[in-house]
Phi, psi and omega in degrees: 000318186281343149307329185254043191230322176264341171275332173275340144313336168297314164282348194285331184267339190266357175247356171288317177316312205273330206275330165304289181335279186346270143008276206286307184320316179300313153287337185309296205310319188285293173325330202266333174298336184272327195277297185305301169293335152296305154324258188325339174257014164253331162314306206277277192316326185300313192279024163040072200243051221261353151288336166281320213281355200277292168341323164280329184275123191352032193024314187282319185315308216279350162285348182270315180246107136309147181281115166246175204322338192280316186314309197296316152349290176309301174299000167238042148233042189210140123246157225257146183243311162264166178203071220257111223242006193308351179281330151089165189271141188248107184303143161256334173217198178281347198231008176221157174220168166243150184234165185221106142263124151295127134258132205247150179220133167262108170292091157348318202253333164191070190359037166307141170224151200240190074297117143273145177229133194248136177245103183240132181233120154299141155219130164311136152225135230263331153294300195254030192004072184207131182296139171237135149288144192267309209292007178092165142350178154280119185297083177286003193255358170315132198237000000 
């Protein structure tokens, strides 16, 4: 009886062990889907790909606010010459985190140069286990 008292605490400790891995792999995933989808819309923007960078924003954001022509307009007289994310995403909730970006912006036309600092909030959603931008595009018209 105290053999099967120890094989069974045993399997007992090896499966709260698998069920925490478990646990803890579930956020790695989520982190690691937010470090990826953040690199990429920060890719899409250096390369000032602001129709991919579109793409990332929440489906209910971009059915409430559409980009219109004058937004697409703007975004093809400016390129982006930095695009500096070292501050890294900071959580704010269990499902959401904010970033602070430097933008550095090039006027095409006269060759003028800027900074913008973009306040970007992420959200998890947890069905479709995929990160959204809430906060929109980048405000490019900031002086």
């Amino acid at each position: 009886f105290a053999m099967h008292k120890a094989i069974a605490v045993s399997i007992c400790g090896s499966m709260i062990a698998l069920l925490a891995g478990c646990a803890s792999l579930g956020m790695d995933d989520k982190s690691l889907a937010r470090d990826e989808t953040l690199g990429q819309y920060g890719s899409a923007l250096r390369f000032g790909d602001f129709g991919s960078a579109w793409q990332f924003i929440d489906p209910k954001v971009r059915a409430k606010h559409p980009l219109t022509d004058l937004d697409l307009a703007r975004y093809k007289q400016v390129r982006v010459t930095d695009y500096n994310d070292d501050a890294g995403a900071v959580p704010i909730s269990l499902t959401e985190v904010q970033q602070t970006v430097n933008i550095g912006l090039g006027n095409i036309h006269t060759q003028s140069e800027r900074s913008i600092i973009d306040h970007q909030i992420w959200r998890y959603d947890e069905k479709t286990k995929h990160w959204w931008l809430i906060s929109g595009l980048p405000d490019i018209t900031q002086q």
